[in-house]
C-alpha positions in Angstrom: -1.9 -18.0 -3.5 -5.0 -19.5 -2.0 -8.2 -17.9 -2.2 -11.8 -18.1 -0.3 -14.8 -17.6 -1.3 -16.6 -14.7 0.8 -20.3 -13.6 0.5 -20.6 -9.6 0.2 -23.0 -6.7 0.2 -22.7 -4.4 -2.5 -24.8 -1.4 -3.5 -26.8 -2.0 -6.6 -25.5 0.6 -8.7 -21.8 -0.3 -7.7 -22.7 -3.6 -9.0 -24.1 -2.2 -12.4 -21.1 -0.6 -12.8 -18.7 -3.7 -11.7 -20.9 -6.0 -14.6 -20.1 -3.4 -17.5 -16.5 -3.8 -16.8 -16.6 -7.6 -16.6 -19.2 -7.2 -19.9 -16.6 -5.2 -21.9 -13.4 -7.7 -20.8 -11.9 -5.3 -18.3 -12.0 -7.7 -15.9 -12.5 -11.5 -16.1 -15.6 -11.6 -13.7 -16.3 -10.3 -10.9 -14.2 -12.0 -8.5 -11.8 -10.4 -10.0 -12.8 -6.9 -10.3 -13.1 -7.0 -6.4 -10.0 -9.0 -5.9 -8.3 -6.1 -7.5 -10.3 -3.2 -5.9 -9.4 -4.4 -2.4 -5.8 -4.9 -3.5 -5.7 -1.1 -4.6 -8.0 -0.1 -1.1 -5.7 -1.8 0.8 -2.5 -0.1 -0.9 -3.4 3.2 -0.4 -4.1 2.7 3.4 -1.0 1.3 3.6 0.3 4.0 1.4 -1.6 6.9 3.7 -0.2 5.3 7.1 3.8 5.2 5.9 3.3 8.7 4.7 1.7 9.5 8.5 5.2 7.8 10.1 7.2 10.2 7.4 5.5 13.0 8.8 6.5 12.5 12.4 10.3 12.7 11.5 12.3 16.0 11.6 14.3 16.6 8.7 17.2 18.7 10.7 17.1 15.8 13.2 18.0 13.3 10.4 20.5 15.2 9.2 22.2 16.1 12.0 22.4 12.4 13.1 23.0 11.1 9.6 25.8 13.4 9.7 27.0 11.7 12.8 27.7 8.9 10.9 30.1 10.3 8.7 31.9 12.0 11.5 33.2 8.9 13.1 36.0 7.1 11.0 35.3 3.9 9.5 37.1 1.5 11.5 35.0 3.0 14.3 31.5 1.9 13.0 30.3 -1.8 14.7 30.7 -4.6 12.3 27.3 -6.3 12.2 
């Protein structure tokens, strides 16, 4: 995986708080601290917008047209 270096912003006390977790070996340095927070940030929005798609199904609907499926013999289906 290639990386880039990027120059941030970050609030002071965040930053206290990122150096006592590279200070007591949580993290190798910083770098990776926020290598890993963004990782995590970006997992749970991806995590949040899949659960919003979920939400727009209807449960009945599925079922009916899962059951469909199963309705129709098997040398009907299309072969892919």
């Amino acid at each position: 995986m290639s990386t880039r270096k990027i120059a941030i912003t970050v609030d002071e006390s965040l930053l206290k708080k990122a150096d006592n977790l590279v200070k007591s070996k949580r993290f190798i340095n910083r770098s990776r601290l926020m290598q890993e927070a963004l990782r995590d940030k970006l997992k749970e929005i991806e995590k949040e917008q899949f659960i919003k798609e979920c939400e727009k199904f209807d449960p009945e609907f599925e079922k009916k047209l899962a059951e469909e499926g199963f309705s129709v013999g098997i040398a009907e289906w299309t072969e892919y």
